[in-house]
N, C-alpha and C positions, 0 to 999 in steps of 0.2 A: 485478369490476373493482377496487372496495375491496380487498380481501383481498392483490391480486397488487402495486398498491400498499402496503400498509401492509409487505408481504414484504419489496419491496425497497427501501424505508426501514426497516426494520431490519437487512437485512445492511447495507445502503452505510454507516448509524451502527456498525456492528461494524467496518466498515472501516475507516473513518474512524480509530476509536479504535483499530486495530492498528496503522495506516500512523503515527501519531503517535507511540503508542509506540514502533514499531520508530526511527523516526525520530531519538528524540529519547535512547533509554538505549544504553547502553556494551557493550551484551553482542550484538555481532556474532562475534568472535571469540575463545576464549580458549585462552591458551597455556600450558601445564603442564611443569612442567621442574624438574630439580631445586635448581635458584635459588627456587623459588617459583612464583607462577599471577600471570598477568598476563591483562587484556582490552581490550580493543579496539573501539571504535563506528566511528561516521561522521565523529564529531566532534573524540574525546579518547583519549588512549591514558593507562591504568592499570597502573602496575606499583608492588607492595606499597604500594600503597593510595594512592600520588600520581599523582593524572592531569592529565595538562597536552593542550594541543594542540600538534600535532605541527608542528616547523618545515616542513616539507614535505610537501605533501599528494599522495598519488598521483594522477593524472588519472584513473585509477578511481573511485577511491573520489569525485571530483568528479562525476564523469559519473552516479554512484547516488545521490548527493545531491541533484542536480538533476532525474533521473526521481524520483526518490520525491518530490519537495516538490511538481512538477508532478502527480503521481498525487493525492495529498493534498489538493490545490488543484481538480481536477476530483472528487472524491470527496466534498468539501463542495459544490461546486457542483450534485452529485446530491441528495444528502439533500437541498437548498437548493427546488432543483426538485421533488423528491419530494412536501415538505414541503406547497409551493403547490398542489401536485394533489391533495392531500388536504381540504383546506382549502377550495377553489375559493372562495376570496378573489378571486383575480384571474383575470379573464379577458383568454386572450390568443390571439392570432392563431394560435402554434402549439402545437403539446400539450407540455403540462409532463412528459408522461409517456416520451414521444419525447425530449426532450430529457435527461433523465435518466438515459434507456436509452444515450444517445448519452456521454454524460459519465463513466457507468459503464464503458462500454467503454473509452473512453480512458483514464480512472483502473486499469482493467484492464493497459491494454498496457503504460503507463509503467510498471507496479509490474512486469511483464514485464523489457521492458530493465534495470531497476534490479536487481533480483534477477539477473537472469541475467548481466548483466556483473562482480559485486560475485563471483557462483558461480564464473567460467567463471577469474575476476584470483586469487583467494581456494584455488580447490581445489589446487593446488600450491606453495602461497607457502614453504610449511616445509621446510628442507632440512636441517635439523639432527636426525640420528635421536635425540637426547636431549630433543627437546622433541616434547611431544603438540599439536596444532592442532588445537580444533574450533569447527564451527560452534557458536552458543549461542542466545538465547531471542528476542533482539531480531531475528537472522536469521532465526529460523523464523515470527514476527509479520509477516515482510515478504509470509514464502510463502505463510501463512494466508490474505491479506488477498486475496489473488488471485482463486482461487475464491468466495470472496464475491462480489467486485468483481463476477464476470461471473454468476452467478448474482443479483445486482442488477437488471445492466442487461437481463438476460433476460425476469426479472419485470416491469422498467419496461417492457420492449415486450411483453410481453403484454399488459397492463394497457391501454398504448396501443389495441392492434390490438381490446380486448374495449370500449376506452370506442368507436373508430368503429364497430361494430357494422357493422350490413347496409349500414351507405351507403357503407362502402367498395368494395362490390363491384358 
């Protein structure tokens, strides 16, 4: 039971810290061209070396900001819970383990929607054959953070299902 806990409190803190960083740095997209190399986050757009925010924001790129801070926000709420069922400080009516598992999935899905609406806005934005578009580092910290996420809440319900033992059944 330990073990599958301590597991997935360490991915959900690996997560945590991908979903942050992807969240928070400028290298979602970068653009190569013969002007020079420009990049792109959530937040700021950089072109030879000055980044400002942008007067208008895509409703995309709103809609991935909002999955992903939501992800991030259940993602700590995992580790949070995780942390409690290690600890067994407190006792509580329902399993810290279960609920974790449950948070982890959600932190799952929204890192889901968020990547995949930012992929689905993003893989044709370039129409200019002079200029190279790619994805970059902060976009692929988003993808990483996925597989975590549900191999987290995986281990948090096993964890669950191994602390009720036989009285479950």
């Amino acid at each position: 039971m330990q073990t599958c806990s301590v597991g997935s409190c360490l991915l959900a803190t690996l997560s945590l810290v991908l979903l942050c960083v992807a969240l928070s740095t400028d290298y979602w997209l970068v653009a190569y061209g013969p002007g020079g190399t420009s990049h792109s986050g959530l937040w700021q757009e950089c072109r030879a070396d000055v980044c400002r925010s942008p007067d208008r924001i895509a409703e995309y790129i709103q809609g991935t900001r909002a999955f992903l801070i939501l992800a991030t926000l259940a993602t700590a709420a995992s580790v949070l819970f995780l942390l409690v069922s290690l600890t067994s400080c407190v006792h509580s009516p329902v399993s810290t383990d279960l609920l974790a598992a449950i948070t982890g999935f959600a932190a799952g899905s929204c890192t889901l929607v968020a990547m995949g609406v930012f992929s689905g806005k993003s893989w044709h934005k370039n129409q200019d054959r002079m200029i190279q578009l790619t994805f970059e580092q902060s976009f692929y910290l988003g993808w990483a953070a996925l597989p975590l996420l549900g191999l987290s809440g995986a281990f948090a319900l096993v964890a669950h299902k191994r602390h009720l033992g036989y009285e479950s059944v």
